[in-house]
C-alpha positions in Angstrom: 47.1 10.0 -48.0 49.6 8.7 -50.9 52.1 7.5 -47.8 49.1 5.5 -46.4 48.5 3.4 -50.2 50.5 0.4 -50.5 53.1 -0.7 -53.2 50.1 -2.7 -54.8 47.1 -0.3 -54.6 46.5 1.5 -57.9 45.9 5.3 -58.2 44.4 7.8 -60.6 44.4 12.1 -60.6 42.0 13.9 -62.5 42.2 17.8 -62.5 39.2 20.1 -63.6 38.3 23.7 -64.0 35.6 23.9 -67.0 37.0 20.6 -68.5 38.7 17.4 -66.8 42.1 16.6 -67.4 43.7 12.8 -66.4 47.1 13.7 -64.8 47.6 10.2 -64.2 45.5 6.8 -65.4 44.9 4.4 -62.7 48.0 3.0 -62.5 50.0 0.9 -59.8 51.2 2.7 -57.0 54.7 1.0 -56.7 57.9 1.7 -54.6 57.9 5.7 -55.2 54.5 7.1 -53.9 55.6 10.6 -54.1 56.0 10.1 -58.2 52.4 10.3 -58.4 52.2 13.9 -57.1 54.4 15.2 -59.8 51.8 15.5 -62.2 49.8 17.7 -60.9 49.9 21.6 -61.4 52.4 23.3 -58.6 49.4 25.8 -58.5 45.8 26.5 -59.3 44.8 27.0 -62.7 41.6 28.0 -64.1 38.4 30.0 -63.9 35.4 27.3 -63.3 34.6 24.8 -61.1 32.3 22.0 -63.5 32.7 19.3 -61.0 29.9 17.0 -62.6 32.2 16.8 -65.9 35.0 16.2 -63.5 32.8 12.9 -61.8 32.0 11.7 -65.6 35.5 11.2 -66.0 36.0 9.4 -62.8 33.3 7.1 -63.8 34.3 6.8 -67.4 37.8 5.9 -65.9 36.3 3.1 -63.8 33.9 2.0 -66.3 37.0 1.1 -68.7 39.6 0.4 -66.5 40.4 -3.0 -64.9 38.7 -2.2 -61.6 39.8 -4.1 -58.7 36.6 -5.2 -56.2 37.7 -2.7 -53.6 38.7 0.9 -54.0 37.6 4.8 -53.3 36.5 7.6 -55.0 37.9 11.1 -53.3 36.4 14.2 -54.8 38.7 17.2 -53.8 37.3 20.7 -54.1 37.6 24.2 -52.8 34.7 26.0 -54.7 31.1 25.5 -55.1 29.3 24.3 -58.8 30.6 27.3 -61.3 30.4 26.6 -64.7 28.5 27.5 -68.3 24.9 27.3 -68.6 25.8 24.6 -71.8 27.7 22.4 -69.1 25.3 19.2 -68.8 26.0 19.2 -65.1 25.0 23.2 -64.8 22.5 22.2 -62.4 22.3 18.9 -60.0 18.3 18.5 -61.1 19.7 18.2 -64.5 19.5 15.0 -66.9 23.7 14.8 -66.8 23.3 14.0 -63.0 21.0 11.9 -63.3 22.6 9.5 -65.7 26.1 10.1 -63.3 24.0 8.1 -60.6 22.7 5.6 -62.8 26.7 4.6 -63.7 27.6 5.4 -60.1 25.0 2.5 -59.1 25.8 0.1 -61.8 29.2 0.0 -60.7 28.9 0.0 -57.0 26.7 -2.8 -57.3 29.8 -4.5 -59.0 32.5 -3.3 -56.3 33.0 -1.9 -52.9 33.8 1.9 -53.8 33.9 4.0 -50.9 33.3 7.8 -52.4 34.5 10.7 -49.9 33.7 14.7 -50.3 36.5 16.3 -49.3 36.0 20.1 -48.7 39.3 22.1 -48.7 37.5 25.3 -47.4 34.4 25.7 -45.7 32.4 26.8 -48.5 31.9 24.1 -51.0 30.0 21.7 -52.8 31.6 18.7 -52.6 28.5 17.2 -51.0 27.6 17.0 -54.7 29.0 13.7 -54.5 25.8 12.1 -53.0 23.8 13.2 -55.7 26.5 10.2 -57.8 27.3 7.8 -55.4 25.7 6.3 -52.3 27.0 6.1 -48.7 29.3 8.7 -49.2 31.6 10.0 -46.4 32.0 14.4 -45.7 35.4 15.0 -44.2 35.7 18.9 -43.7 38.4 21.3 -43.9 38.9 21.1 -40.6 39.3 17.4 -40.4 41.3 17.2 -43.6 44.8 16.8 -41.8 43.9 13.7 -39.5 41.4 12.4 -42.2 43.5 11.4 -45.1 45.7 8.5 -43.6 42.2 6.7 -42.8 41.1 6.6 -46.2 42.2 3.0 -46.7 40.5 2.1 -43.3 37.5 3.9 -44.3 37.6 1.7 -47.9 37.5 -1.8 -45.9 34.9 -0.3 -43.7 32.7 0.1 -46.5 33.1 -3.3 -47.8 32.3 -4.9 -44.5 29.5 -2.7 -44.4 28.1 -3.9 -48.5 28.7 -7.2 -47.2 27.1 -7.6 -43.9 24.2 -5.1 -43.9 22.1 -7.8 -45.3 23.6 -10.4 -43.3 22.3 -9.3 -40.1 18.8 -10.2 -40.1 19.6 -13.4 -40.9 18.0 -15.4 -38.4 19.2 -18.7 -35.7 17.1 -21.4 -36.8 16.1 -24.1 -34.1 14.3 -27.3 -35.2 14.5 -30.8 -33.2 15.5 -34.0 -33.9 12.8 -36.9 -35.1 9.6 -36.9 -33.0 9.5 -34.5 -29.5 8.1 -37.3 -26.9 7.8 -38.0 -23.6 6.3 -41.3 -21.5 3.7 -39.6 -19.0 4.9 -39.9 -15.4 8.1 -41.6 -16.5 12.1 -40.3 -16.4 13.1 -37.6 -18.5 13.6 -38.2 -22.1 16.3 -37.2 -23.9 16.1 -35.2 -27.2 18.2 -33.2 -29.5 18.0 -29.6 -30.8 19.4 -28.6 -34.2 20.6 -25.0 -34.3 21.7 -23.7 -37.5 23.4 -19.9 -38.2 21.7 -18.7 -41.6 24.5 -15.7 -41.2 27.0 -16.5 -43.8 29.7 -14.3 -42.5 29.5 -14.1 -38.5 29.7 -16.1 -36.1 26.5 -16.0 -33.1 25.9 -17.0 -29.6 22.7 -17.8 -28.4 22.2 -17.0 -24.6 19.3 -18.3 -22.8 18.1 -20.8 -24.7 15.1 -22.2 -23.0 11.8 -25.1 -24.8 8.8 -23.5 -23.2 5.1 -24.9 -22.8 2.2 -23.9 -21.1 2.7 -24.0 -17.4 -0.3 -26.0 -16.6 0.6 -28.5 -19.6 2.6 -30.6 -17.0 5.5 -30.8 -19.7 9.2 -29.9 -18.6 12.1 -29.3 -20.9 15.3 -28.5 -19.0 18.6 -29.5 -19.4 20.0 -27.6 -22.0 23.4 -25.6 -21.9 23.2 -21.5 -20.6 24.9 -20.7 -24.0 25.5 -21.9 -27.7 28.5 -20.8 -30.0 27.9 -21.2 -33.4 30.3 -20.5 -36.5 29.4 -18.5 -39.9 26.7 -20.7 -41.3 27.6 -23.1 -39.0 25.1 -25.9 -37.2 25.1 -27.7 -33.5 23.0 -29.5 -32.0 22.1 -29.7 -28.7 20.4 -32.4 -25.9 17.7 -31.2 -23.9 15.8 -33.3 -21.1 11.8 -33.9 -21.5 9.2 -34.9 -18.9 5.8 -34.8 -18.7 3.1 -35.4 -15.9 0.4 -34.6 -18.7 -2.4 -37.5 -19.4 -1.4 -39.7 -22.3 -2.3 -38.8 -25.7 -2.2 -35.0 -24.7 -0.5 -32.9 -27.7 1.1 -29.0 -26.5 2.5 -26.9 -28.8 6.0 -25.2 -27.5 8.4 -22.0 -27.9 11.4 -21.7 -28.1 13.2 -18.5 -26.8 16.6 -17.2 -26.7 18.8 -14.4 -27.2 20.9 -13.7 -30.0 24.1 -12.0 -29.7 28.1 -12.2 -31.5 31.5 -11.4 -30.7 31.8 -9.1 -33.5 28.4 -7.2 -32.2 30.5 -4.0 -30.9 32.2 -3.8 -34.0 29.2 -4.4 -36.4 27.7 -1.9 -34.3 29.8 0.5 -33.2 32.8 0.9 -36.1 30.1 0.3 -38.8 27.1 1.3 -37.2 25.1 -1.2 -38.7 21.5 -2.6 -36.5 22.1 -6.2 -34.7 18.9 -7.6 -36.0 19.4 -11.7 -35.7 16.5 -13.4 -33.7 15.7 -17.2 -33.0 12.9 -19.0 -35.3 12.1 -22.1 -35.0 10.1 -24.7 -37.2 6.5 -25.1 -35.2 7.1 -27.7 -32.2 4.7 -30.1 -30.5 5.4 -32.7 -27.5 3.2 -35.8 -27.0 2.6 -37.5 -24.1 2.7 -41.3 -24.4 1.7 -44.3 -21.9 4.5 -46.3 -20.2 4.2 -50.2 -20.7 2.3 -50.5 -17.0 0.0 -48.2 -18.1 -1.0 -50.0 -21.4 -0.8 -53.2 -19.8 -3.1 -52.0 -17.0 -5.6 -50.5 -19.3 -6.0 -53.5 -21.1 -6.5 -55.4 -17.9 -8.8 -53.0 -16.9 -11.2 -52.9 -20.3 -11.5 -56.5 -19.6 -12.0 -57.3 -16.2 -15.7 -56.1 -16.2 -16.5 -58.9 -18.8 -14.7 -61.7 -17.3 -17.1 -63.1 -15.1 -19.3 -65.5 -16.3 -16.5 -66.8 -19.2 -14.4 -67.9 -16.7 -14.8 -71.4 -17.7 -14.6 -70.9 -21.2 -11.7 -68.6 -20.4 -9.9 -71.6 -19.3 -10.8 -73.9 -22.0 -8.9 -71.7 -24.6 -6.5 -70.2 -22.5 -4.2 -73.1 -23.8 -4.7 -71.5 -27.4 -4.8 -67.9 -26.0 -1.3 -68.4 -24.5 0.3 -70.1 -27.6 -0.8 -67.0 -30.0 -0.1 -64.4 -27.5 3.6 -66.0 -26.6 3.8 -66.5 -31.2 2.8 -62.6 -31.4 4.9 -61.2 -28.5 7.4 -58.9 -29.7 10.8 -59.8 -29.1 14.2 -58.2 -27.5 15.8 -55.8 -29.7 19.3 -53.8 -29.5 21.6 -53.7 -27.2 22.4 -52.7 -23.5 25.7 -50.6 -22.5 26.9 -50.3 -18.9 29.5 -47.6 -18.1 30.9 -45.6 -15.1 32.3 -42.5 -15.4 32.0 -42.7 -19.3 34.1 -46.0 -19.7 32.3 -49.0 -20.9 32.1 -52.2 -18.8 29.9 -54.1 -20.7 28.1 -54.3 -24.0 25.0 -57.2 -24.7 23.1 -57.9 -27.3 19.4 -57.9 -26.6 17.4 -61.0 -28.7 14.7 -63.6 -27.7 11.7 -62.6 -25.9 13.3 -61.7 -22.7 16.5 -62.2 -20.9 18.2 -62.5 -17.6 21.9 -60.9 -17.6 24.9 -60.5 -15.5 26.4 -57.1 -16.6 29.6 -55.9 -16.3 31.5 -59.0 -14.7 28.3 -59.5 -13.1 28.2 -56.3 -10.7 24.6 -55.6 -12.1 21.5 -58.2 -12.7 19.0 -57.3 -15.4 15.9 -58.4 -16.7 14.6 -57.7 -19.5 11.9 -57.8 -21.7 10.5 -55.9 -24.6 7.8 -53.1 -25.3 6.1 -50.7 -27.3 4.6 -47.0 -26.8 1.6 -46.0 -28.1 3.0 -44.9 -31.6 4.9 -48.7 -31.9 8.3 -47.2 -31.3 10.6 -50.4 -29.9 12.2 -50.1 -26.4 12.4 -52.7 -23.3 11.7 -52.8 -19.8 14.8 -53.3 -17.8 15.2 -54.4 -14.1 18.0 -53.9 -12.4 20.0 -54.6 -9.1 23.3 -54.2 -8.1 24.2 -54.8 -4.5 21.3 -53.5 -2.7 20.0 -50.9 -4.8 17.2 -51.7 -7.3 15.9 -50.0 -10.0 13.4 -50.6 -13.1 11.9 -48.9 -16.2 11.1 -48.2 -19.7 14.0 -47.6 -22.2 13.6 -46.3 -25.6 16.4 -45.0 -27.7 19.2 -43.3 -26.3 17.4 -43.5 -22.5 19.6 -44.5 -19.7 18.3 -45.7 -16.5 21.1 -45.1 -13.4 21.8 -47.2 -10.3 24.3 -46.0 -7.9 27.4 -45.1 -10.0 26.6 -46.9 -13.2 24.7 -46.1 -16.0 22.7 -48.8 -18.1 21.7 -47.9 -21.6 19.6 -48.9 -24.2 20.5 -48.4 -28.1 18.4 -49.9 -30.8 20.0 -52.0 -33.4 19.6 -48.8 -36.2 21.4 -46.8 -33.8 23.9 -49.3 -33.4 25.2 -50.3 -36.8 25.1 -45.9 -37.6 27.2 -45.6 -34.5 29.4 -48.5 -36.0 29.8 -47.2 -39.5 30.7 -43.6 -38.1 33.3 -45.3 -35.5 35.1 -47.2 -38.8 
């Protein structure tokens, strides 16, 4: 056990029969670790076994000494409790024990102290030791020989065990990015997922992570990876992919499931045999289905068709005036438009006026555009788009993208676009 100490690790001996004697106070190992073993007797002396006075020693030792944050406590005996009736440790109900394991707490709530019983025979009470310290380890006799050299392995055991037991249920938490929307019966939008490791000292992997609604809801969130690797306390984020076929307006709650696992799990497990506890939560989550801007629009036309027909005429005497507010009160072309292919960009134009007509990327794409809002008054535009033969339109909000063949158009509001800026310079 001495061979297995290095230069640095610090050592004390206590002998007892009906009193405790110190051999040696902790002191630093050093170059000669045989030197320690010279104090102690060549044989056996004695007639008592008092091993409580022998564990107040130990603790007043520790109490007084310049205790490093990691270190053991090896109680070696042969015999079982044999001492005087005066002894304050004659019995283990007595009041001496008691305050033992009040010390014993106190200071492994200070340090990581592995204690060990070590029985020498079969027939003793080492076991004692529990009624002192907690989490102690019994080596028997028979184990003595191939236990010893472990003792410094079984020390950092123990501290990974204090410091991780309480770590363990500490939980994945998912939350998402700004409002969770979707335009009914339009392209996917595109969202982000925040996933944050409250475990302080090991690292997760979240398998399986799925957004789930009620089937009949009409809502779809796909896209996102098979797994997530997240560090100590560590947070990613993730894109995920909405659509919805559900009626504007409609508001579903959703759940979000996954698995939790780590790459220390067979050791947290297995060597310290600790419970893998760590679950996802996530803050409560809701998706709203919007209108597009041909659904408002047609709405509106709709609401107002059944009155138009006998105000025709005075339709078209103020249609001059109509025009001339609707045209002031328009809203106007925000942002900007990117095309790339393959991740390089081709082009980049800002969007301003109240609509345009643009030759993107050396002209290989036509676009027109003009601008809209949703239902909650969140700026995007609507964007047509040919290049060669193939034609393509829709609603773009933030961070959408709207494809034709092997380009990709998207739309970035101005916010966006000055943050992306900043974090570029």
């Amino acid at each position: 056990m001495v061979d297995s100490l290095s230069p640095d690790d610090r050592l004390a001996i206590i002998t007892f029969d009906t009193k405790p004697q110190v051999r040696q106070a902790l002191t630093t190992i050093g170059s000669d670790r045989q030197s320690a073993l010279s104090s102690l007797p060549s044989t056996p002396v004695g007639q008592a076994t008092d091993i409580g006075t022998a564990l107040n020693a130990a603790v007043d030792l520790m109490e007084g000494g310049d205790l490093r944050q990691r270190g053991a406590v090896l109680l070696f005996t042969d015999g079982t409790i044999d001492t005087a009736s005066s002894s304050p440790y004659a019995t283990v109900n007595s009041a001496g024990w008691t305050q033992l394991h009040q010390r014993a707490a106190a200071l492994q709530g200070r340090h990581d102290i592995a204690p060990l019983a070590i029985a020498l025979t079969s027939d003793t009470d080492a076991a004692v030791l529990k009624r002192v310290f907690a989490n102690v380890t019994d080596v028997p006799a028979s184990r003595l020989g191939n236990y010893l050299p472990q003792v410094s392995t079984d020390v950092m055991k123990a501290a990974a065990v204090k410091k991780l037991q309480d770590q363990l249920a500490a939980p994945v938490q998912v939350s998402v990015e700004g409002p969770l929307r979707a335009t009914s019966g339009a392209a996917p939008r595109r969202t982000t997922l925040i996933l944050h490791n409250a475990n302080t000292a090991v690292p997760v992997r979240v398998d399986g992570l799925a957004v789930e609604a009620d089937p009949a809801s009409g809502i779809t969130v796909g896209g996102l990876p098979e797994s997530v690797d997240i560090p100590a306390a560590g947070t990613v984020t993730v894109e995920a992919q909405v659509s919805t076929t559900a009626p504007p307006g409609t508001t579903v709650p959703l759940a979000v499931t996954g698995t939790v696992t780590s790459p220390w799990q067979a050791v947290i497990t297995g060597d310290l045999g600790l419970s893998w506890q760590s679950v996802l939560t996530a803050s409560p989550m809701t998706l709203t289905a919007s209108k597009s801007a041909v659904a408002i629009w047609s709405d509106l036309v709709q609401s107002r068709s059944a009155r138009i027909g006998g105000l025709v005429l005075l339709a078209l005497v103020v249609l001059g005036g109509v025009w001339g507010v609707w045209l002031a009160t328009r809203p106007r072309l925000a942002g900007s438009l990117t095309v790339t292919r393959d991740g390089a960009v081709l082009d980049e134009r800002l969007l301003r006026g109240r609509s345009m007509s643009l030759g993107l990327g050396k002209d290989i794409v036509s676009a027109q555009v003009t601008p809209v809002k949703d239902t909650e008054g969140e700026r995007g535009v609507v964007v047509q788009v040919s290049a060669g033969t193939e034609r393509k339109s829709g609603s773009l909000f933030e961070g959408d993208s709207l494809t034709v063949g092997d380009l990709t158009i998207r739309y970035t509001t101005d916010r966006a676009r000055m943050l992306q800026l900043i974090g570029t310079d």
